[in-house]
C-alpha positions as a Markdown table, in Angstrom:
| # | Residue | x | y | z |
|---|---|---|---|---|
| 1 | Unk | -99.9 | -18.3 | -125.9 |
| 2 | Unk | -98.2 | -17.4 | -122.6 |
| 3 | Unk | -94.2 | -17.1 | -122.8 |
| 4 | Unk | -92.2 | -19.7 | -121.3 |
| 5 | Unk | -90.8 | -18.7 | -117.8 |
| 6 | Unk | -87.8 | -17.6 | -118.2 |
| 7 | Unk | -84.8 | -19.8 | -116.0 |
| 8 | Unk | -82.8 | -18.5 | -113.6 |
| 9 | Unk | -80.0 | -21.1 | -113.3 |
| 10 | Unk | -79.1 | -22.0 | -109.6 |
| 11 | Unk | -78.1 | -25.6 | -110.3 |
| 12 | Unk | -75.1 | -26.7 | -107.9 |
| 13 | Unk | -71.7 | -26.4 | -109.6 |
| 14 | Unk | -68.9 | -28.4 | -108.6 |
| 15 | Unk | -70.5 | -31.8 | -107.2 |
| 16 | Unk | -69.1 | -34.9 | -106.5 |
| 17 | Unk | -71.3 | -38.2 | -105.6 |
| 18 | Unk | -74.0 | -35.2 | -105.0 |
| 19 | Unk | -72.7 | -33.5 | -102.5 |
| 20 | Unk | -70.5 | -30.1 | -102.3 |
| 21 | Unk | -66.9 | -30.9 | -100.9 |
| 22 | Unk | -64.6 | -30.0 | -98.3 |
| 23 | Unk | -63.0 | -26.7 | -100.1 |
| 24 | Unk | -59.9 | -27.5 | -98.3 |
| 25 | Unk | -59.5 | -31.7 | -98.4 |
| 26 | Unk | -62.2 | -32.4 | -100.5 |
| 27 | Unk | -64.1 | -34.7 | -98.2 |
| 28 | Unk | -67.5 | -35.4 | -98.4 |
| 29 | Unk | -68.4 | -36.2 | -94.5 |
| 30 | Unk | -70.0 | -32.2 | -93.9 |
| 31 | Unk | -72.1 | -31.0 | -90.9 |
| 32 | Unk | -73.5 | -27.8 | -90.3 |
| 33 | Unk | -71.8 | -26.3 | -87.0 |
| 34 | Unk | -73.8 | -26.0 | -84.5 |
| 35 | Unk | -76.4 | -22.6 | -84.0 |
| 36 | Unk | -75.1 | -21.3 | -87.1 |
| 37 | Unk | -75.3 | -20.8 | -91.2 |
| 38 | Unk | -71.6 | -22.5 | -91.3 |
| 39 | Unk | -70.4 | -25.9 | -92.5 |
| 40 | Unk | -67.7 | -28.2 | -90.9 |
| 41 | Unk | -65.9 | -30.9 | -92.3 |
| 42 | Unk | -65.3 | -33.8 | -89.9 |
| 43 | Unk | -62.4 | -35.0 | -91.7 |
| 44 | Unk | -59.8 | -31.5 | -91.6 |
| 45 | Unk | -62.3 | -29.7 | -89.4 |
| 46 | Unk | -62.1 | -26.9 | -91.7 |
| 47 | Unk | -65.4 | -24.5 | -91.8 |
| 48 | Unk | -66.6 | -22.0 | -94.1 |
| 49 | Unk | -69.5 | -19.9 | -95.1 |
| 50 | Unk | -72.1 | -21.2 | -97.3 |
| 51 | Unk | -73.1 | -18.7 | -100.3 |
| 52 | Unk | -76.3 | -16.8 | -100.0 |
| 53 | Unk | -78.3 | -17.0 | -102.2 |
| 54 | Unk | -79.9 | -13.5 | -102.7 |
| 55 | Unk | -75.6 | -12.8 | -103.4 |
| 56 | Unk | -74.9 | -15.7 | -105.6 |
| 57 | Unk | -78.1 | -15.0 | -108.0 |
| 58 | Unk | -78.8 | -11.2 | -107.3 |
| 59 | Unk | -82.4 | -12.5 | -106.1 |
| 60 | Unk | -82.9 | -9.4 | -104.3 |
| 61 | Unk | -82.0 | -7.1 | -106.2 |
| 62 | Unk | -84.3 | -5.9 | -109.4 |
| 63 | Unk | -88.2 | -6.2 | -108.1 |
| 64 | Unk | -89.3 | -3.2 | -109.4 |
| 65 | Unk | -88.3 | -4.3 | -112.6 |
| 66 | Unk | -89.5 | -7.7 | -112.9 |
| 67 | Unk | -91.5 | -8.5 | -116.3 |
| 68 | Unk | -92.9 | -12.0 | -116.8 |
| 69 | Unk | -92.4 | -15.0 | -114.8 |
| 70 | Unk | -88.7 | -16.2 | -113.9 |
| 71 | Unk | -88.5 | -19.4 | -112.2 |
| 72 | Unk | -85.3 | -20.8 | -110.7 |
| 73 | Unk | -83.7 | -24.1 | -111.7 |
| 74 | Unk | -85.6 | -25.8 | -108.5 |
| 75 | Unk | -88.7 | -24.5 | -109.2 |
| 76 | Unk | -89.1 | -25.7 | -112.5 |
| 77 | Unk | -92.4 | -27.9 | -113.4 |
| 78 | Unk | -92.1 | -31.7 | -111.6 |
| 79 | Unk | -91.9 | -34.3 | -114.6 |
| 80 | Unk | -95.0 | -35.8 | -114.6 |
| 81 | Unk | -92.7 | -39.5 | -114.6 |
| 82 | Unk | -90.4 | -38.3 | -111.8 |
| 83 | Unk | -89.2 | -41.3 | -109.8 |
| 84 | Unk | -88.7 | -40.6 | -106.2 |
| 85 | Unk | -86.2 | -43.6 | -105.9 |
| 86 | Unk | -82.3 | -42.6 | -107.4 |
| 87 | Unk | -79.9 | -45.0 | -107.5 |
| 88 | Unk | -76.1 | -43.9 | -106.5 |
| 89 | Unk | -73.5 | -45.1 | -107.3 |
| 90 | Unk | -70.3 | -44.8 | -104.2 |
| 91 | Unk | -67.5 | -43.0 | -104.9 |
| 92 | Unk | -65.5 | -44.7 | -102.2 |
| 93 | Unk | -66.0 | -48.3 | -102.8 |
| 94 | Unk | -68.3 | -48.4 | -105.8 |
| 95 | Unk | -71.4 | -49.8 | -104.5 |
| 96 | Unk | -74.6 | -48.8 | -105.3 |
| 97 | Unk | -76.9 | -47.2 | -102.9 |
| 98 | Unk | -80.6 | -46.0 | -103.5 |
| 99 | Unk | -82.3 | -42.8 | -101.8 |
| 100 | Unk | -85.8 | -42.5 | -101.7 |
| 101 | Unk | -86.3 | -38.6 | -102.1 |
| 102 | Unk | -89.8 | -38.9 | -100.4 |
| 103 | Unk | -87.9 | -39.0 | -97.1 |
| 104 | Unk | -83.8 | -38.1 | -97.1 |
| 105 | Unk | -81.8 | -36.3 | -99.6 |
| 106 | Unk | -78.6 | -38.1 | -97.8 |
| 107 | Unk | -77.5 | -41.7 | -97.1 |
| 108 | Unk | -74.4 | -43.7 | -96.3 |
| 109 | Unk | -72.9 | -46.0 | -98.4 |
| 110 | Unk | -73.3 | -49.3 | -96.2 |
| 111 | Unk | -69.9 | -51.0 | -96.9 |
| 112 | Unk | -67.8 | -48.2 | -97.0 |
| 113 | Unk | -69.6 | -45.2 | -94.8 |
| 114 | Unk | -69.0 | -42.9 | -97.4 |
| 115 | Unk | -71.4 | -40.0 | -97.7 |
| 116 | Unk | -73.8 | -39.5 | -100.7 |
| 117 | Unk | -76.2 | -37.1 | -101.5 |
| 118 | Unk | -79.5 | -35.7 | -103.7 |
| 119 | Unk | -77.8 | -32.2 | -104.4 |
| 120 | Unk | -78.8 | -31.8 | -108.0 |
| 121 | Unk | -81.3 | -30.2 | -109.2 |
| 122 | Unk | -84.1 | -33.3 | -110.2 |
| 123 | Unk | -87.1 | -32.7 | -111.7 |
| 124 | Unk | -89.0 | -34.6 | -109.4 |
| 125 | Unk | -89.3 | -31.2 | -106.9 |
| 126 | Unk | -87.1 | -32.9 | -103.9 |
| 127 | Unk | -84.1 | -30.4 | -104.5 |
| 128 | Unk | -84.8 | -27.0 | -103.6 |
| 129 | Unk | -82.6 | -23.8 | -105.1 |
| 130 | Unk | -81.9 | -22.2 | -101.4 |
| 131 | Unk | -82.1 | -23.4 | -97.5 |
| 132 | Unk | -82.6 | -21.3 | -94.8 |
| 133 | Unk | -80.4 | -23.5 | -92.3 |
| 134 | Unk | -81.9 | -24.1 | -88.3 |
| 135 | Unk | -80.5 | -21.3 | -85.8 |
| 136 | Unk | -82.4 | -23.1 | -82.6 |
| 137 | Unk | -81.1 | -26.5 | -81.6 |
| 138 | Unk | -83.3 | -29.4 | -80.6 |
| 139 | Unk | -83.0 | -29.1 | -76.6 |
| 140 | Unk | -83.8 | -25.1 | -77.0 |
| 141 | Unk | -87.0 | -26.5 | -79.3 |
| 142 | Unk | -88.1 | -28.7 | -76.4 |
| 143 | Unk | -88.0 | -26.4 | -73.9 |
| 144 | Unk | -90.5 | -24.1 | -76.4 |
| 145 | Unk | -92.6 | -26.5 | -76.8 |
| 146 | Unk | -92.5 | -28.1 | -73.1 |
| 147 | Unk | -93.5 | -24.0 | -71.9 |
| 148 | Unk | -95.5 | -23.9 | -74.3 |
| 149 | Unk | -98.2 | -26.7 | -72.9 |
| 150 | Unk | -97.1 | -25.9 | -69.3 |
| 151 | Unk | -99.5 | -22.5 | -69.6 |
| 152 | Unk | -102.1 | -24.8 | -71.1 |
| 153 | Unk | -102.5 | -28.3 | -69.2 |
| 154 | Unk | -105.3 | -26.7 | -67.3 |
| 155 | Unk | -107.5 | -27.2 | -69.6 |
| 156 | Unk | -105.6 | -30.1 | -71.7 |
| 157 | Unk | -106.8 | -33.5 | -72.6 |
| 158 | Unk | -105.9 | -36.0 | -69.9 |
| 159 | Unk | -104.5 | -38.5 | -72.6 |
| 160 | Unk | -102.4 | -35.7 | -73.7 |
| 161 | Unk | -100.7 | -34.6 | -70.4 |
| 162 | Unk | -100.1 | -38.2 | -69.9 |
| 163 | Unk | -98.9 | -39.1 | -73.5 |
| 164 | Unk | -96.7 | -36.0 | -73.5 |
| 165 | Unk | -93.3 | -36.2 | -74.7 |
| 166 | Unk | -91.4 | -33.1 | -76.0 |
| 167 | Unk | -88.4 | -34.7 | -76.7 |
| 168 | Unk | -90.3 | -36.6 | -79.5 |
| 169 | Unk | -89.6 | -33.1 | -81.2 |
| 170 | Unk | -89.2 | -33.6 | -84.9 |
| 171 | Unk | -86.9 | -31.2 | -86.9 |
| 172 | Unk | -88.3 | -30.9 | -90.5 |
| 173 | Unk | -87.4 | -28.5 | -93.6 |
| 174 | Unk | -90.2 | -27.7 | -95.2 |
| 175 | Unk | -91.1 | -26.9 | -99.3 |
| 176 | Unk | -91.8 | -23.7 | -100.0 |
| 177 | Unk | -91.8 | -21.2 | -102.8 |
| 178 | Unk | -90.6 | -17.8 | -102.1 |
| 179 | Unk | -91.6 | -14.8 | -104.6 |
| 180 | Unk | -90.6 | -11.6 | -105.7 |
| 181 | Unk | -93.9 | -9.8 | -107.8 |
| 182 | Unk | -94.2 | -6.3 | -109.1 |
| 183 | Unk | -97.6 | -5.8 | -109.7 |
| 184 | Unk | -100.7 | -3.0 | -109.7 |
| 185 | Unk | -104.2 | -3.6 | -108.1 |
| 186 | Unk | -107.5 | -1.7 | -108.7 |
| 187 | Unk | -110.8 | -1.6 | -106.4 |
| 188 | Unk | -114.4 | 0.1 | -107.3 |
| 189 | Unk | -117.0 | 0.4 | -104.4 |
| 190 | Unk | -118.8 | 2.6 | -101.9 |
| 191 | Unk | -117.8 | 4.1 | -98.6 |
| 192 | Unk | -119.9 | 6.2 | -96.3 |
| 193 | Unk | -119.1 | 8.9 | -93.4 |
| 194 | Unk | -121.9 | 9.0 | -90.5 |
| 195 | Unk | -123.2 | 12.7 | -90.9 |
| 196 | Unk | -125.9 | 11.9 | -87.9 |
| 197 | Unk | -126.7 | 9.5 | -85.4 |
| 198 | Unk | -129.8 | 9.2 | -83.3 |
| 199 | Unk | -132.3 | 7.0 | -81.1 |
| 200 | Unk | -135.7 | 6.6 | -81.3 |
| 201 | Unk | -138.2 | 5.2 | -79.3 |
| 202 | Unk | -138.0 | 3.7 | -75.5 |
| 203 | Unk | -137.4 | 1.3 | -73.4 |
| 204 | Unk | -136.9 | -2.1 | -75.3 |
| 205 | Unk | -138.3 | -0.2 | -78.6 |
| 206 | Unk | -135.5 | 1.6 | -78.5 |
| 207 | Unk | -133.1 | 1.7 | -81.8 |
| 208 | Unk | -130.2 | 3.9 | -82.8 |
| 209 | Unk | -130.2 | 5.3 | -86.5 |
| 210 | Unk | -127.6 | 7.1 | -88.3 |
| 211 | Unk | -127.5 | 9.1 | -91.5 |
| 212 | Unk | -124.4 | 9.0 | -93.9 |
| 213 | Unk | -123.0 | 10.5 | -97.2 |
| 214 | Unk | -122.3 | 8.0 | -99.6 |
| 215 | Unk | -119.8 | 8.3 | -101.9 |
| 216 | Unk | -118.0 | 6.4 | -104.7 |
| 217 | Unk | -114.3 | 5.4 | -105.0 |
| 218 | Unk | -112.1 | 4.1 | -106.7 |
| 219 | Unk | -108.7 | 3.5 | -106.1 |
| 220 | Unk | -105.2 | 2.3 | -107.8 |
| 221 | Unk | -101.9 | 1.1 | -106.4 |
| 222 | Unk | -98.7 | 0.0 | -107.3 |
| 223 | Unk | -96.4 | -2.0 | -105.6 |
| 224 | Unk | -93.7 | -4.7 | -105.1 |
| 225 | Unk | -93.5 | -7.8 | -103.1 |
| 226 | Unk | -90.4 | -9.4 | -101.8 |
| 227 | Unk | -90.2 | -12.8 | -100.3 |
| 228 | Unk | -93.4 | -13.8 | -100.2 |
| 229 | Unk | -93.6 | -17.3 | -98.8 |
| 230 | Unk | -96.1 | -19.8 | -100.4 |
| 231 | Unk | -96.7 | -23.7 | -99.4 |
| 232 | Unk | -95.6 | -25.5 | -102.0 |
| 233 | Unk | -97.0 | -29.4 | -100.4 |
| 234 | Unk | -100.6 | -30.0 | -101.3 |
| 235 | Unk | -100.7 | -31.7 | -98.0 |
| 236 | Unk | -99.4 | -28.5 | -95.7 |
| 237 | Unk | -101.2 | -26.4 | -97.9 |
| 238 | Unk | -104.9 | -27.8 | -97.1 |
| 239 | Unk | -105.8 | -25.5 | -94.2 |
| 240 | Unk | -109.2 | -27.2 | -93.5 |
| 241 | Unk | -109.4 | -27.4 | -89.3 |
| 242 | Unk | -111.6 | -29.7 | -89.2 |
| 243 | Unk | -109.0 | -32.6 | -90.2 |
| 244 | Unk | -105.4 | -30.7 | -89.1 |
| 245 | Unk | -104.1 | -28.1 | -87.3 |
| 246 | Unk | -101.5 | -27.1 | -90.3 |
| 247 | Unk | -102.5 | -23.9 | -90.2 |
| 248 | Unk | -100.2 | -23.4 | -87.1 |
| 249 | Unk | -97.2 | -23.1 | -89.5 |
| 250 | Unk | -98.3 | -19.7 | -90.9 |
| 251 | Unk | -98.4 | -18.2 | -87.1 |
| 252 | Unk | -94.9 | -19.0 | -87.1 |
| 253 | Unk | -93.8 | -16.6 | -90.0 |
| 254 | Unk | -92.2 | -15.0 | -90.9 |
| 255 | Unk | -88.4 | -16.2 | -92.0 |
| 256 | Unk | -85.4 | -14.3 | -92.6 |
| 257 | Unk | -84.9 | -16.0 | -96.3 |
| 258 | Unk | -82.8 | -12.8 | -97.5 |
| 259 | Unk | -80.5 | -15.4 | -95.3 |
| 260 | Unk | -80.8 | -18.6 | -97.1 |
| 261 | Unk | -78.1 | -20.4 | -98.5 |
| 262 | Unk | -77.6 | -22.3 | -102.0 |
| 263 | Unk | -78.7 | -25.2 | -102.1 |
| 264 | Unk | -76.1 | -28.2 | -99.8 |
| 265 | Unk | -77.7 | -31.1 | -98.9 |
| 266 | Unk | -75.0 | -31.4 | -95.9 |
| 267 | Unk | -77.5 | -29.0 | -94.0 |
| 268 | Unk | -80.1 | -31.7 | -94.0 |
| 269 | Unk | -78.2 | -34.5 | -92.2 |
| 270 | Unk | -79.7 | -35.0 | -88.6 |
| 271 | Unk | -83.8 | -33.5 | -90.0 |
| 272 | Unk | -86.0 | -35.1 | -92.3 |
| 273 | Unk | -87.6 | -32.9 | -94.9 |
| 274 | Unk | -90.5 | -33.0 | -97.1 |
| 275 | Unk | -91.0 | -33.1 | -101.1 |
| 276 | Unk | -92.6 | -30.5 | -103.2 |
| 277 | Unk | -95.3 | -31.2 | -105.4 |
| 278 | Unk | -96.9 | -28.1 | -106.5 |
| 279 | Unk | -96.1 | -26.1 | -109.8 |
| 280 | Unk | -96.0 | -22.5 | -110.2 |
| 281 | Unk | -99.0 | -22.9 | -112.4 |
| 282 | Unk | -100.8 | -24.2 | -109.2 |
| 283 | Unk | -99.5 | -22.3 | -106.6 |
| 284 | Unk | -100.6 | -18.8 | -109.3 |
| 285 | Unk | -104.2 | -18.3 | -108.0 |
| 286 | Unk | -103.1 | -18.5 | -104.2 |
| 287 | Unk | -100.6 | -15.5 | -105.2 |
| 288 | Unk | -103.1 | -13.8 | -106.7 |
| 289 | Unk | -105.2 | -13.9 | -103.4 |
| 290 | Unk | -102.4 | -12.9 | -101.2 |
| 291 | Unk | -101.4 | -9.8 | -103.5 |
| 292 | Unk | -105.0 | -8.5 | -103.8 |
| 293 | Unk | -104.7 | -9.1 | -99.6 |
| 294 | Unk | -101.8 | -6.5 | -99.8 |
| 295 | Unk | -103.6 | -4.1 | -102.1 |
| 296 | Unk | -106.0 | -3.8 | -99.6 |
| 297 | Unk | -103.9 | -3.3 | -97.2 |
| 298 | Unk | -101.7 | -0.1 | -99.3 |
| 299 | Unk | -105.4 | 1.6 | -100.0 |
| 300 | Unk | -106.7 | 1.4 | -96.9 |
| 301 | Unk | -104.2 | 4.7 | -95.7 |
| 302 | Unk | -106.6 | 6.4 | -98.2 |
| 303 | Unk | -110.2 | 5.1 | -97.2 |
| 304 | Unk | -109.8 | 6.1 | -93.7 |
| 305 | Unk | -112.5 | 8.9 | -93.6 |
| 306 | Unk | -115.0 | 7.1 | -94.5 |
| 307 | Unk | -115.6 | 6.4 | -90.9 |
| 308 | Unk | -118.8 | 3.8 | -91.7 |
| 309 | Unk | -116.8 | 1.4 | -93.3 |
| 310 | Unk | -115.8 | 0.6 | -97.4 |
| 311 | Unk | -117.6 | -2.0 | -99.7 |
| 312 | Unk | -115.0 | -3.0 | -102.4 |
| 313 | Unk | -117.5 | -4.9 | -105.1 |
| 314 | Unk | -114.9 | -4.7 | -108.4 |
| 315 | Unk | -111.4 | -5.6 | -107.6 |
| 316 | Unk | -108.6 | -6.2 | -110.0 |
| 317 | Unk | -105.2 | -7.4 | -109.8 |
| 318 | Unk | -103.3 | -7.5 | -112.5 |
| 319 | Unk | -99.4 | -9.2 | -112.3 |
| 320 | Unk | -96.6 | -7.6 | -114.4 |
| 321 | Unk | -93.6 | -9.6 | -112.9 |
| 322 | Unk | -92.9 | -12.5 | -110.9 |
| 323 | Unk | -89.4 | -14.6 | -109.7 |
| 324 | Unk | -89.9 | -18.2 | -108.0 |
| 325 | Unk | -87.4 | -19.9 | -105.9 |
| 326 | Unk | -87.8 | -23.0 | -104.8 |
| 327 | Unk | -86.7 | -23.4 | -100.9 |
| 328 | Unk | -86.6 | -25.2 | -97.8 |
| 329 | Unk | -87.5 | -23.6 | -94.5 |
| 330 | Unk | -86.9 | -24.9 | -90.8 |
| 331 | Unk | -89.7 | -26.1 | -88.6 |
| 332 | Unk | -89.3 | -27.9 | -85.5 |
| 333 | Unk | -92.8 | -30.1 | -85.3 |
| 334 | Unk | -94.7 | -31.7 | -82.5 |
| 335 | Unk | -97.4 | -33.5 | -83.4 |
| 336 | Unk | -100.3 | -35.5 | -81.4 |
| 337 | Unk | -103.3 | -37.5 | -83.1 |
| 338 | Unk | -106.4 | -37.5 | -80.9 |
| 339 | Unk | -109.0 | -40.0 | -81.8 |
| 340 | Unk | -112.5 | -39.2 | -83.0 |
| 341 | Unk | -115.0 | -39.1 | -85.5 |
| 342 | Unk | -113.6 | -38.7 | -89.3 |
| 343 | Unk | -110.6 | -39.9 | -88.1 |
| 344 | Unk | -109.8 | -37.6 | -85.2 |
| 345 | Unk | -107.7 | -34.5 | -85.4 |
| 346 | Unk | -103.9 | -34.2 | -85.6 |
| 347 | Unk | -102.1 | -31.4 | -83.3 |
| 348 | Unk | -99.3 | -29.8 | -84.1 |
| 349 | Unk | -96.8 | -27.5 | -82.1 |
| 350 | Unk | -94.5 | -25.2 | -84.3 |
| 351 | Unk | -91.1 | -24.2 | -83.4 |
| 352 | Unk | -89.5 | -21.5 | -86.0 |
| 353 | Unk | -86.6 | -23.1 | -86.5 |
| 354 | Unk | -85.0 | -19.4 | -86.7 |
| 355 | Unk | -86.5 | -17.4 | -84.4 |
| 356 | Unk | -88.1 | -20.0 | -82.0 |
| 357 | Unk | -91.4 | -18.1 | -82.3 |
| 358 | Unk | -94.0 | -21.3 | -81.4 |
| 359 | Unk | -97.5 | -22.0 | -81.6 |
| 360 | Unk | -99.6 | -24.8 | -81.5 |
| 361 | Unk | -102.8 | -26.5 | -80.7 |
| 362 | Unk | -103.2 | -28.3 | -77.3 |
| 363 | Unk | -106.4 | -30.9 | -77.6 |
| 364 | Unk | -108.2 | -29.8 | -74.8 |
| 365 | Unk | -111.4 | -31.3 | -72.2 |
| 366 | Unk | -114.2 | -29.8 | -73.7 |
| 367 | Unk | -116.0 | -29.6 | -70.0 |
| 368 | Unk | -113.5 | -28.2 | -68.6 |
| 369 | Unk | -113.6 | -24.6 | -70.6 |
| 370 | Unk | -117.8 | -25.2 | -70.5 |
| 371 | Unk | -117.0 | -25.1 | -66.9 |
| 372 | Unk | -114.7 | -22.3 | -66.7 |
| 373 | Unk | -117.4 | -20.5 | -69.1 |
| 374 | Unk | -119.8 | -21.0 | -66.9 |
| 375 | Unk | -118.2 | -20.0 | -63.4 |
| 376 | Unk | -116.3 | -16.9 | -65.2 |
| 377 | Unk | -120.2 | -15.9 | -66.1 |
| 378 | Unk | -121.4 | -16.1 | -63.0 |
| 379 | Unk | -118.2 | -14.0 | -61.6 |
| 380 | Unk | -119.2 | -11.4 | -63.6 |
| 381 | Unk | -123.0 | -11.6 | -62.8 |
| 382 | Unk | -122.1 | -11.2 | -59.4 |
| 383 | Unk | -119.6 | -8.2 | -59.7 |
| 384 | Unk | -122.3 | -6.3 | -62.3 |
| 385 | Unk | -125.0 | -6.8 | -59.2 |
| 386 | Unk | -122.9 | -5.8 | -56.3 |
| 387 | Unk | -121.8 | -3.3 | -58.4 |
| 388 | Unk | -125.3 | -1.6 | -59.0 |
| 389 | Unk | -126.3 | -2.3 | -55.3 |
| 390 | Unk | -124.2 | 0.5 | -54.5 |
């Protein structure tokens, strides 16, 4: 039997009603300020610096030396009986106010205004142990997105253009679970170097042949991995194109996460975020994958004499340490549904809620780029003749 994970406590101290006080006055009414990692209170206007988490934890520090799995206080297993709905109770007036987790982590008491939050850690996987707080503002996020489809429309749907309104512009933390791993990878296979190369025959009987050495390898490495981001929503995580375009998320990686904060859920008032639902256990084989992906990558230095390419038929990677933490990242979303068969297809634009990097899919008139196919063939037909006629 595996060993338990071993916890790495990251559980907000100091709470009151679920959220983290004004250090100063002790109010509960917090914003993050504007373009920045700092909170506000709106009662004394005092402002401070959230803790990072990396500092707080030592999460960066100790890779090479990781043994087993650690998982942080937020990444623990969801209970399999987790309610999303909590109840509160106001500190202000005493009323009771309920939160569904599916959709806020903060609310208002509606008698009294008085602020209340989801900053504990529940085992239901809605409180992350680290944010990474938004950097670009909503009106900078439009204007991404609105250039964005301006070097597109050519070939856009008509609906779209017409339908098109980037102010609609969601901002949205997402789940995901960030990873430190020390681990070692083996590979066994074949590579050849091209010793000859040759034609034979003529006209269209002509073929090219080479002649290569063939030899076996076999290669190890070790390494470590830090920050390695992993979707931790089922939903986000199903990369099939055919029904989404979620995949547009990963082109807008990376993050800085050595900057995320501990978890406050004062960051999230103005965005909506989304729950996680995925275990380690779950998320284990899609690490595996992306490790052996980095393997790869650290052998390939080595395999590059073998100028007619590597076949790697064994490959092995075998995991000696890993530490989960359970955080929320900042995506500014656009999204468009256009209609078809199965359901249509649902569009997304991407704004890195960091480093504004964007990307997206634009639903576009199918004749159109047929069309453009067609008359950018027929340029080049007539350059490659006018071109040989002199």
């Amino acid at each position: 039997m595996e060993p338990a994970p071993a916890p790495i406590d990251t559980a907000a101290k100091g709470l009151r009603d679920g959220l983290n006080p004004c250090p100063k006055c002790g109010a509960t009414e917090i914003r993050q300020r504007p373009g920045s990692d700092r909170l506000i209170c709106l009662y004394c206007r005092h402002e401070w610096a959230a803790t990072r988490v990396e500092e707080a934890f030592g999460l960066g520090e100790g890779i090479a030396e990781l043994r087993g799995t650690q998982v942080a206080t937020g990444a623990r297993d969801i209970a399999a009986d987790a309610d999303s709905l909590r109840s509160y109770r106001c500190g202000g007036c005493g009323a009771e106010v309920v939160i569904n987790t599916r959709t806020a982590m903060t609310a208002r008491c509606h008698w009294c205004r008085h602020v209340l939050g989801v900053n504990e850690q529940i085992d239901n996987g809605a409180v992350p142990d680290a944010l990474l707080p938004f950097r670009i503002g909503k009106d900078d996020a439009v204007e991404r997105i609105r250039r964005f489809v301006g070097a597109r429309r050519l070939f856009a749907l008509k609906a779209f253009k017409d339908e098109f309104t980037p102010e609609n512009v969601v901002g949205v933390y997402l789940p995901y679970m960030v990873v430190d791993a020390r681990a070692s990878a083996d590979a066994a296979g074949f590579g050849e170097v091209q010793t000859r190369r040759y034609t034979r025959g003529e006209g269209k009987h002509k073929q090219t042949y080479y002649d290569a050495d063939v030899w076996q390898l076999q290669r190890h490495v070790d390494f470590t991995v830090d920050d390695l981001t992993l979707e931790s929503s089922a939903h986000r995580g199903d990369l099939d194109t055919r029904r989404n375009t979620h995949n547009v998320i990963n082109t807008i990686l990376p993050f800085d996460t050595h900057n995320a904060v501990q978890w406050n859920a004062s960051y999230l008032v103005g965005f909506t975020s989304e729950k996680r639902d995925r275990d380690v256990a779950q998320l284990m084989p899609r690490l595996q994958d992306q490790l052996l992906s980095i393997a790869r990558a650290r052998m390939q230095p080595s395999v590059q004499r073998y100028d007619r390419g590597v076949r790697w038929e064994r490959e092995r990677i075998d995991l000696q340490g890993t530490r989960w933490v359970a955080m929320y990242l900042p995506v500014w979303l656009y999204a468009y549904h256009q209609p078809g068969a199965g359901g249509g297809l649902r569009h997304y634009i991407a704004v890195n809620g960091r480093s504004g990097e964007t990307m997206g899919s634009v639903p576009v008139q199918t004749w159109k780029l047929l069309l453009a196919a067609l008359s950018l063939g027929t340029v080049v037909e007539s350059l490659v003749l006018w071109f040989l006629s002199r």
